[in-house]
GUPA-665805 format. One record per atom (N, C-alpha, C): residue number from 0; x, z, y. Coordinates in steps of 0.001 Angstrom, whole numbers, plus 500000, padded with zeros to 6 digits. Atoms other than C-alpha are relative to their C-alpha. Example, Ala and Ser with C-alpha at 12.3 -4.5 7.8 and 13.67 -1.06 7.14 Angstrom:
<pts>
<pt k="0" xx="500890" zz="500000" yy="498810"/>
<pt k="0" xx="512300" zz="507800" yy="495500"/>
<pt k="0" xx="500900" zz="500000" yy="501200"/>
<pt k="1" xx="499180" zz="499940" yy="498810"/>
<pt k="1" xx="513670" zz="507140" yy="498940"/>
<pt k="1" xx="499230" zz="500730" yy="501090"/>
</pts>
This chain:
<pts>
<pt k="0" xx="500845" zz="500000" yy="498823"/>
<pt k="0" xx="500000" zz="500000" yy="500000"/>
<pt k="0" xx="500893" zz="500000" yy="501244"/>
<pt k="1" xx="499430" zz="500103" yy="498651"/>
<pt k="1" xx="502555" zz="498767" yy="502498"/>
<pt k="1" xx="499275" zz="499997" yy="501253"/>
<pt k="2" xx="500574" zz="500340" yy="498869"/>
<pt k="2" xx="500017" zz="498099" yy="505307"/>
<pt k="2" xx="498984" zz="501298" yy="500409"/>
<pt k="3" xx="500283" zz="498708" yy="499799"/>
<pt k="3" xx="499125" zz="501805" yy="505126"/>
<pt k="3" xx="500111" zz="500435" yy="501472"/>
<pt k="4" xx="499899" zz="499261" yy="499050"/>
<pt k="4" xx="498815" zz="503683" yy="508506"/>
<pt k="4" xx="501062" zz="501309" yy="499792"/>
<pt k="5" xx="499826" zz="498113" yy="499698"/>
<pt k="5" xx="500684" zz="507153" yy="509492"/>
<pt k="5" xx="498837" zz="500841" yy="499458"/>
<pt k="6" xx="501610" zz="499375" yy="500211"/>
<pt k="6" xx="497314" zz="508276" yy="509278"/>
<pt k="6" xx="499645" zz="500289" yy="498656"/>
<pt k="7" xx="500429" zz="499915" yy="501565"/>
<pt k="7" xx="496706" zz="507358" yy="505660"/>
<pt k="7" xx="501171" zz="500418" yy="498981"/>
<pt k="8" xx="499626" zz="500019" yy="501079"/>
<pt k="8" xx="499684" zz="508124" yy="504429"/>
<pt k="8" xx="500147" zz="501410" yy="500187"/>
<pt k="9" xx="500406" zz="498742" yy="499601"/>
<pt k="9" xx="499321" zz="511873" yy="506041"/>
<pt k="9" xx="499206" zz="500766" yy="499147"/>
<pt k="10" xx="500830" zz="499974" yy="500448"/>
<pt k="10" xx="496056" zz="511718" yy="504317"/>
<pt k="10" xx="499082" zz="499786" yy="500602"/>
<pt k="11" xx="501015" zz="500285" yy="499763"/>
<pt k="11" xx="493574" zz="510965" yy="506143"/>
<pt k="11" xx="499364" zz="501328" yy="501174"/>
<pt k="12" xx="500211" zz="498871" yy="499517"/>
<pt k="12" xx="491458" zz="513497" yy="508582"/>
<pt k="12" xx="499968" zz="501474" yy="499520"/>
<pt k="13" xx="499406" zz="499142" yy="500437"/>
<pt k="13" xx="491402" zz="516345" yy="506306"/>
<pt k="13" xx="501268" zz="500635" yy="500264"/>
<pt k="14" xx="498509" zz="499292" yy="499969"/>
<pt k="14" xx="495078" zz="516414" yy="506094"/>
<pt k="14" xx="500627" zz="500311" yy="501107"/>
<pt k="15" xx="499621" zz="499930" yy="498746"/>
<pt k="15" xx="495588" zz="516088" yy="509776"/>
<pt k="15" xx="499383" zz="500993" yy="500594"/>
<pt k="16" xx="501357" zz="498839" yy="500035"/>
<pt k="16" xx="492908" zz="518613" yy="510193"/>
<pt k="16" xx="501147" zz="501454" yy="499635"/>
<pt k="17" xx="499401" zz="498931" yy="500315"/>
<pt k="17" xx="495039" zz="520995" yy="507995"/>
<pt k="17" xx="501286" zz="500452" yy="500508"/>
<pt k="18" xx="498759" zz="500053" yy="499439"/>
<pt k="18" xx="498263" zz="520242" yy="509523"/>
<pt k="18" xx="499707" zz="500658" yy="501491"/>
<pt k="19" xx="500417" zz="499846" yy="498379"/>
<pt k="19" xx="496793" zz="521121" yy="513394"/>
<pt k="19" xx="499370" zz="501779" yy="499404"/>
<pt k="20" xx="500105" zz="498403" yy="499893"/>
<pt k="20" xx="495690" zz="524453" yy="512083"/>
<pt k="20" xx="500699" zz="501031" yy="499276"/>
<pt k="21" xx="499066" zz="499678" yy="500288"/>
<pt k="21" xx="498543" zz="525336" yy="510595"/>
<pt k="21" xx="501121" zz="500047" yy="501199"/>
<pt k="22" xx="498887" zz="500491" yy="498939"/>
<pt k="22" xx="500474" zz="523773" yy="513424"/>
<pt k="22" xx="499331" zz="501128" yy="500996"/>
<pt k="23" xx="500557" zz="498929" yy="498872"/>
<pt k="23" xx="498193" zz="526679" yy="515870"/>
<pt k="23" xx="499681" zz="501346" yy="499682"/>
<pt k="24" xx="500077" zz="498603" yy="500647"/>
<pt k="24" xx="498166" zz="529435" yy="513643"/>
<pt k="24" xx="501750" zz="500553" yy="500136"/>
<pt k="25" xx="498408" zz="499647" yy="499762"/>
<pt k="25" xx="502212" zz="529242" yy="514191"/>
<pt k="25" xx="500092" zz="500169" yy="501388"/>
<pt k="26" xx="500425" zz="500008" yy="498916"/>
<pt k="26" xx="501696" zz="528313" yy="517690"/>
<pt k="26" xx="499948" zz="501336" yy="500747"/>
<pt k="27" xx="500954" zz="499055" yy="500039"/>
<pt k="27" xx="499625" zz="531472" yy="518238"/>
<pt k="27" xx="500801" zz="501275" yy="500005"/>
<pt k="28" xx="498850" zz="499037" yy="500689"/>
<pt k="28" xx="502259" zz="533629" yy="516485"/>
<pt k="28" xx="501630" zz="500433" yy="500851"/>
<pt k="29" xx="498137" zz="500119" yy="499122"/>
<pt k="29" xx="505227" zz="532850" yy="519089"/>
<pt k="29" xx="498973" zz="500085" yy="501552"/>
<pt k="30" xx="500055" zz="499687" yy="498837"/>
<pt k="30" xx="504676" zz="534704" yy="521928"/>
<pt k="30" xx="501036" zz="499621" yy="501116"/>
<pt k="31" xx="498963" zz="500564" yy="498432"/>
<pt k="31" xx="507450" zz="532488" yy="524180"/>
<pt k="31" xx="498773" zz="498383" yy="500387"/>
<pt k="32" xx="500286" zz="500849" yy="499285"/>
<pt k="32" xx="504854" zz="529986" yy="523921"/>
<pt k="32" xx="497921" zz="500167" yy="500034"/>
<pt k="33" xx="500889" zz="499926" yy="500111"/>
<pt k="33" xx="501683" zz="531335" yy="523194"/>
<pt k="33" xx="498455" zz="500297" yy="500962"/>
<pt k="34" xx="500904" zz="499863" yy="499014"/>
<pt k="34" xx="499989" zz="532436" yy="526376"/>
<pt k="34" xx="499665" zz="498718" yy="501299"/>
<pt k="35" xx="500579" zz="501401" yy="499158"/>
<pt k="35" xx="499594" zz="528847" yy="527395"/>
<pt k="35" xx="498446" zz="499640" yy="499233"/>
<pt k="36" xx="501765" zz="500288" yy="501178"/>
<pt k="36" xx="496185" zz="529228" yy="524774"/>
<pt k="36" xx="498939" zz="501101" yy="500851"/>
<pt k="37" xx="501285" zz="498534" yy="499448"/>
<pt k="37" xx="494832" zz="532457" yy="526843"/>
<pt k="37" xx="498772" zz="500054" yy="499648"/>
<pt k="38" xx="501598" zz="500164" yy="499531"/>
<pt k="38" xx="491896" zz="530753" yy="528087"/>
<pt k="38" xx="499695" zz="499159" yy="499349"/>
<pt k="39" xx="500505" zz="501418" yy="500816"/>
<pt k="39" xx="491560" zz="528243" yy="525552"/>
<pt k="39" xx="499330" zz="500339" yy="498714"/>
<pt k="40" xx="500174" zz="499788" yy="500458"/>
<pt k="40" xx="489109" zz="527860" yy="523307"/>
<pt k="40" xx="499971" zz="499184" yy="498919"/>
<pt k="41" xx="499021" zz="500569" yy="500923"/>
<pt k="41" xx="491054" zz="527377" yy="520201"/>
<pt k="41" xx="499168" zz="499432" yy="498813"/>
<pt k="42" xx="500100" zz="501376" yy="501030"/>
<pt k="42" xx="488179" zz="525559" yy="517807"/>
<pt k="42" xx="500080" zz="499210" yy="500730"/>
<pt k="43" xx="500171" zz="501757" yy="499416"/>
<pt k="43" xx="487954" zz="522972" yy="520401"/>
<pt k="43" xx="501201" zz="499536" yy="500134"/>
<pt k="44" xx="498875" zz="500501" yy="500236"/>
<pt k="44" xx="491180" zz="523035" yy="520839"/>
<pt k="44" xx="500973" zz="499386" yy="498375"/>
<pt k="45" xx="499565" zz="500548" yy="501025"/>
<pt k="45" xx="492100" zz="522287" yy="517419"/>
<pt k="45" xx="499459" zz="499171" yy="499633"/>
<pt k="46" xx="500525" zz="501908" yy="500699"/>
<pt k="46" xx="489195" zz="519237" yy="516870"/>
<pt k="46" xx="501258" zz="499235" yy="501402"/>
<pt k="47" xx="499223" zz="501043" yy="498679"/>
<pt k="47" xx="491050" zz="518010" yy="520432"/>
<pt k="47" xx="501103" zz="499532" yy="498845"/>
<pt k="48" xx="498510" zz="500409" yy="500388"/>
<pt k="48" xx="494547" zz="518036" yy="519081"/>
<pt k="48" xx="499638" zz="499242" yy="498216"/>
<pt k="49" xx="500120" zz="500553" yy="501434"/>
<pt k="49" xx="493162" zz="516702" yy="515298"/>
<pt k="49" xx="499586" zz="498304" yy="500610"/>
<pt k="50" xx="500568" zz="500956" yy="499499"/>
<pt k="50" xx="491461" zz="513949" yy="517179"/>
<pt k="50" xx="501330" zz="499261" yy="500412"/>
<pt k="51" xx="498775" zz="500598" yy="499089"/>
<pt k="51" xx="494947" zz="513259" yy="519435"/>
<pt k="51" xx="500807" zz="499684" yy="499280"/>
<pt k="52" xx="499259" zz="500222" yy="501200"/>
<pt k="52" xx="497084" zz="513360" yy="516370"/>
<pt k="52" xx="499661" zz="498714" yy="498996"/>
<pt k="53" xx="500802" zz="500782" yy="500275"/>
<pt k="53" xx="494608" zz="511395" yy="514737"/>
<pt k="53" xx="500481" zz="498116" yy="500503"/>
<pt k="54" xx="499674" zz="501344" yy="499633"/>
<pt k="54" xx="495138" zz="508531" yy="516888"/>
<pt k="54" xx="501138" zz="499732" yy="500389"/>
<pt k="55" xx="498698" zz="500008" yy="499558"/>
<pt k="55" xx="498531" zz="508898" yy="517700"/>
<pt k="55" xx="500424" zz="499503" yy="498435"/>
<pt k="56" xx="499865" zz="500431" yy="501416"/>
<pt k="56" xx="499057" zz="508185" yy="513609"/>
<pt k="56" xx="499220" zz="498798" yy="499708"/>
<pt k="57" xx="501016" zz="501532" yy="500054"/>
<pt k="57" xx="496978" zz="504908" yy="513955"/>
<pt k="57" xx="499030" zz="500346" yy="498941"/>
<pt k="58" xx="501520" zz="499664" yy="501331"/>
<pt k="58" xx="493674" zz="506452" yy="512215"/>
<pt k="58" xx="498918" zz="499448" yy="501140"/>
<pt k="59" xx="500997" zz="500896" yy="499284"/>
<pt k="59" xx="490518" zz="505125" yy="513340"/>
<pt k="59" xx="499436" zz="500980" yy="500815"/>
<pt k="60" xx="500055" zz="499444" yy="498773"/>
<pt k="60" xx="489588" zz="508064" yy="515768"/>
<pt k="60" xx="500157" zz="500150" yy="501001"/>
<pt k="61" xx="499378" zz="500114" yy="498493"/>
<pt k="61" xx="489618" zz="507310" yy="519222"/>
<pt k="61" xx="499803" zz="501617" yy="501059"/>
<pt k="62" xx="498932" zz="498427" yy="498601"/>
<pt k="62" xx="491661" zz="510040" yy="521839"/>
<pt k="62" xx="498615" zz="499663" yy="501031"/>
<pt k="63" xx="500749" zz="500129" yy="498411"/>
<pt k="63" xx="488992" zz="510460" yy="524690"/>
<pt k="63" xx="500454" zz="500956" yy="501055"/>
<pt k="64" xx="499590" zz="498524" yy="498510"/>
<pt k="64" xx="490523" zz="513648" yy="526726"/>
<pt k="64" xx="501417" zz="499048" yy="500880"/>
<pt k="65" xx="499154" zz="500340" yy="498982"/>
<pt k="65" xx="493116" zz="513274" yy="529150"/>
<pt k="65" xx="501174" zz="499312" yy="499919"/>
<pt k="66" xx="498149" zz="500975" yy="499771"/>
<pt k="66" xx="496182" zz="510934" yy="529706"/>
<pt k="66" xx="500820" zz="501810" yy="499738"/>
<pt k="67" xx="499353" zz="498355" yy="500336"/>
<pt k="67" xx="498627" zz="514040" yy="528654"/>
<pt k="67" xx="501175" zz="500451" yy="501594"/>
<pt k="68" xx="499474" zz="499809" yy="498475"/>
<pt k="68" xx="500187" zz="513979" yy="532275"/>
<pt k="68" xx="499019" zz="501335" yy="500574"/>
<pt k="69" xx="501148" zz="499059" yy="499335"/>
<pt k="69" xx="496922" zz="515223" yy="533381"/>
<pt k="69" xx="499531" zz="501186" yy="499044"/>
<pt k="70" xx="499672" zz="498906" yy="500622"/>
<pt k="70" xx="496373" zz="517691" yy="530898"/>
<pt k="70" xx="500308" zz="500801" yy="499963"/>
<pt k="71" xx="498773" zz="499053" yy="500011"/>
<pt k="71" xx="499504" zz="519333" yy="531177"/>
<pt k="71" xx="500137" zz="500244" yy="501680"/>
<pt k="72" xx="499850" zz="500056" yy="499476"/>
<pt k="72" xx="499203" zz="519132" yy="534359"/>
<pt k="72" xx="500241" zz="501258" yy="501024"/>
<pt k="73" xx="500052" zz="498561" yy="500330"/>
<pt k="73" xx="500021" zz="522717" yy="535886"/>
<pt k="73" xx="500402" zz="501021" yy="499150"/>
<pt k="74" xx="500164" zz="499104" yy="501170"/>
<pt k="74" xx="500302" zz="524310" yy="532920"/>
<pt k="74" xx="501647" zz="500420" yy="500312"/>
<pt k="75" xx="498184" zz="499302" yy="500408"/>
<pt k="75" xx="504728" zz="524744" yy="533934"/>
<pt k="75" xx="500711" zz="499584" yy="498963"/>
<pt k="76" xx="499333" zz="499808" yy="501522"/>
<pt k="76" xx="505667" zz="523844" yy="530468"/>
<pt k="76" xx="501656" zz="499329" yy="500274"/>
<pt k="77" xx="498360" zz="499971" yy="499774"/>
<pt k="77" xx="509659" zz="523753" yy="529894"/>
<pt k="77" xx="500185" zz="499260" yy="499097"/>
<pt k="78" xx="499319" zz="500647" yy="500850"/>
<pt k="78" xx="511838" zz="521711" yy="528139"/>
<pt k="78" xx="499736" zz="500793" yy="498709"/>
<pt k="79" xx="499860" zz="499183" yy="501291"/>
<pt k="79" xx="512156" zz="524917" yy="525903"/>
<pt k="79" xx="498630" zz="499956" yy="498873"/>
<pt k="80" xx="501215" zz="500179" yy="500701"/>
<pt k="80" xx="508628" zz="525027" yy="525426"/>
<pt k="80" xx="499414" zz="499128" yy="499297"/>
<pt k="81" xx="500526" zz="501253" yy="500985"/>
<pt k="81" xx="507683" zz="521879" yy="524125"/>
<pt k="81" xx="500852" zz="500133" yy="499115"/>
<pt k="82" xx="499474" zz="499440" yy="501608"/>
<pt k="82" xx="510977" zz="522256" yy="521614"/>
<pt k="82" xx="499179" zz="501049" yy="499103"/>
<pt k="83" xx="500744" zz="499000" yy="501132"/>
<pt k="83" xx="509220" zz="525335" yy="520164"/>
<pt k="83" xx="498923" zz="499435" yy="499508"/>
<pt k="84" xx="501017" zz="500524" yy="500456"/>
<pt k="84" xx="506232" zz="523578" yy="520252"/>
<pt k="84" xx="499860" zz="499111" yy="498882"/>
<pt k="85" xx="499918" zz="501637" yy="501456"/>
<pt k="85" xx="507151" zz="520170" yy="518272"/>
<pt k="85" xx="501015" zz="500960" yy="498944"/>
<pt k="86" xx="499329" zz="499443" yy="501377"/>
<pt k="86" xx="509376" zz="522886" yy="515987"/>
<pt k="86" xx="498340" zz="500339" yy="499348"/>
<pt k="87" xx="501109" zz="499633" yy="500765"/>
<pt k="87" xx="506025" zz="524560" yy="515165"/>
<pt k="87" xx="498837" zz="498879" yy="499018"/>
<pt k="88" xx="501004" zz="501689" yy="500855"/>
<pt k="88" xx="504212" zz="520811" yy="514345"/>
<pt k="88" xx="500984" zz="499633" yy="498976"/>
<pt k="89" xx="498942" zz="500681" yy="501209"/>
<pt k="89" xx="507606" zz="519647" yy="512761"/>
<pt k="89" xx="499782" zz="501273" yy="498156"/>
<pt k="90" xx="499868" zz="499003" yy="500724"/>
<pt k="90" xx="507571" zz="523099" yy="510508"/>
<pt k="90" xx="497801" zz="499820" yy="499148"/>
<pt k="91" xx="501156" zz="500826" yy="501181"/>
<pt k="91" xx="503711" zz="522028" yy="509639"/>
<pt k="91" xx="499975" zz="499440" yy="499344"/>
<pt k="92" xx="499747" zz="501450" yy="500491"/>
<pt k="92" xx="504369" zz="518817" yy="508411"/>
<pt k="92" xx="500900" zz="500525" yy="498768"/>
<pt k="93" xx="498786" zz="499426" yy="501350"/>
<pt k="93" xx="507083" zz="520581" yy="506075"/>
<pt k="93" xx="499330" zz="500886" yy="499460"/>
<pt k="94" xx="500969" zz="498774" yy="501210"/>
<pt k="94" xx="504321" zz="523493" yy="504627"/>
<pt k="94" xx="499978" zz="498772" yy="499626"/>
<pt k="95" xx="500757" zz="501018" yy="500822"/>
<pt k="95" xx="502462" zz="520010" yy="503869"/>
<pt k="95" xx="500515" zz="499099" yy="499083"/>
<pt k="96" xx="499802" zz="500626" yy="500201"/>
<pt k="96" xx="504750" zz="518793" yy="502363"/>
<pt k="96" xx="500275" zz="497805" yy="499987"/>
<pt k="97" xx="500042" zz="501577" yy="499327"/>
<pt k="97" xx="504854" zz="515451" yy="504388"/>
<pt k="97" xx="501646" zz="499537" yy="499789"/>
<pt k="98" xx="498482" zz="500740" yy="500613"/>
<pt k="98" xx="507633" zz="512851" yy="503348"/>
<pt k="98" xx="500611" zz="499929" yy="501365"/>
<pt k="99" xx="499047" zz="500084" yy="498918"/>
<pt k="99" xx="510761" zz="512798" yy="505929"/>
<pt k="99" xx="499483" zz="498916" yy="500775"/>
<pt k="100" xx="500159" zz="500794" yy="498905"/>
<pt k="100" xx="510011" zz="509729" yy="507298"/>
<pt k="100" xx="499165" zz="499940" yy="500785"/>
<pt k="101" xx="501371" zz="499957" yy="498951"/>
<pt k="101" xx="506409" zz="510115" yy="507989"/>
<pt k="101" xx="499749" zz="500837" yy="501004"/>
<pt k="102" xx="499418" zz="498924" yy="499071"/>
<pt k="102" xx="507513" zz="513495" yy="509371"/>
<pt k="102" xx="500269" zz="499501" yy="501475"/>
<pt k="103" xx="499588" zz="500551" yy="498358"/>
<pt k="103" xx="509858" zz="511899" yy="511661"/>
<pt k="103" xx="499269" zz="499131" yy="500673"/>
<pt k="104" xx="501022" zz="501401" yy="499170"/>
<pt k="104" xx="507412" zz="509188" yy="512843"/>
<pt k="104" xx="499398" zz="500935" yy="500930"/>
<pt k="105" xx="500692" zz="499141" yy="499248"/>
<pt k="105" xx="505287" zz="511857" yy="514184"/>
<pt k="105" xx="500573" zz="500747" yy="500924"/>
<pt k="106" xx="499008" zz="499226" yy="498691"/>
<pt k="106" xx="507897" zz="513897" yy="515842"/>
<pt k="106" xx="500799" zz="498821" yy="501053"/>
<pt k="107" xx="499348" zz="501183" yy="498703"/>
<pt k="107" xx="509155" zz="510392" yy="517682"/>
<pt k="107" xx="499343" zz="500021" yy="500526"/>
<pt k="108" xx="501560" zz="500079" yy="498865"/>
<pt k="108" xx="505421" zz="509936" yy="518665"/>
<pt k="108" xx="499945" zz="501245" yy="501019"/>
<pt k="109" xx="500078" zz="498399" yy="498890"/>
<pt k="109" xx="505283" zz="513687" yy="520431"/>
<pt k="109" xx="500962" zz="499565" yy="500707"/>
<pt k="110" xx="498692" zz="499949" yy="498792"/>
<pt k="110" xx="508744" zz="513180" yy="521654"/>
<pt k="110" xx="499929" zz="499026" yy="500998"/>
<pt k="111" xx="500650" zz="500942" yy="499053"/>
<pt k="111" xx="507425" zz="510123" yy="523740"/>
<pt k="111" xx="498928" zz="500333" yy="501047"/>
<pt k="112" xx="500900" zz="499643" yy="498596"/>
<pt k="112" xx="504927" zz="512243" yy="525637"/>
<pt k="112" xx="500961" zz="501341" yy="500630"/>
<pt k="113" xx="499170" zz="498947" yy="499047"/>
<pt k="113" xx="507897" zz="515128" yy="526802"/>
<pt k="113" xx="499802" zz="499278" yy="501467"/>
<pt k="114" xx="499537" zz="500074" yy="498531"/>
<pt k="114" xx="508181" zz="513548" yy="530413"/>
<pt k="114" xx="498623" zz="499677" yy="500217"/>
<pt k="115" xx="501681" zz="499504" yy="499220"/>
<pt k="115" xx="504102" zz="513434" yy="530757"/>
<pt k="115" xx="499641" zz="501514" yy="499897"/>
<pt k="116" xx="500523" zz="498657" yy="499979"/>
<pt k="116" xx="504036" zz="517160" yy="529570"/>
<pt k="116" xx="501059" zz="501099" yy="501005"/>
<pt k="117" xx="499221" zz="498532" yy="498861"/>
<pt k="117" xx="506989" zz="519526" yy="531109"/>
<pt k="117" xx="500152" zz="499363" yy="501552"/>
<pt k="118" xx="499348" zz="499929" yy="498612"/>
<pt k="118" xx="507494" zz="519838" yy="534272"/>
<pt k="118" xx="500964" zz="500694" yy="500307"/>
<pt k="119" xx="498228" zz="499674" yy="499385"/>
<pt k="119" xx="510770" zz="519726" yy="535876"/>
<pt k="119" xx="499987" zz="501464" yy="500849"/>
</pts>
């Protein structure tokens, strides 16, 4: 099934599903980055980010929230912070046993929105 997606070879929404609440149950747990969730309310926040992931892995779910500029916009976030952050997604992807490459695909995709999320 060469003509497979990210998406499908992830598994499908389920698996991306399980990966995003895994990926915010770690999240959650690290208080250097965790009080950027305060006020957030974390089921919506986890269909959001399943949804964003979702289509960022070429699955057939279309992203409707914010350009991630705007988003983040405010929020301060640091260089440091997003590292912890994409460690905590990268360190998902590895409970799930996700294959290296598909891994890294996903952590290139995140690493392509750093200069819409921290601010300098």
């Amino acid at each position: 099934m060469s003509d497979a997606t990210l998406y499908d070879r992830l598994g499908g929404e389920p698996a991306v599903g399980a990966v995003v609440n895994e990926f915010y149950d770690r999240v959650l747990d690290d208080e250097s980055v965790a009080h950027h969730f305060d006020d957030v309310d974390m089921s919506d926040q986890r269909s959001h980010q399943t949804k964003f992931l979702s289509a960022v892995t070429g699955g057939p779910i279309q992203y409707e929230g914010d350009d991630m500029e705007t988003a983040h916009e405010g929020l301060e976030i640091t260089d440091a912070e997003f590292d912890a952050i994409a460690a905590h997604l990268d360190d998902a992807l590895r409970e799930f046993d996700v294959a290296d490459p598909d891994r890294e695909a996903v952590m290139e995709a995140i690493e392509g929105f750093r200069e819409d999320i921290v601010e300098a």
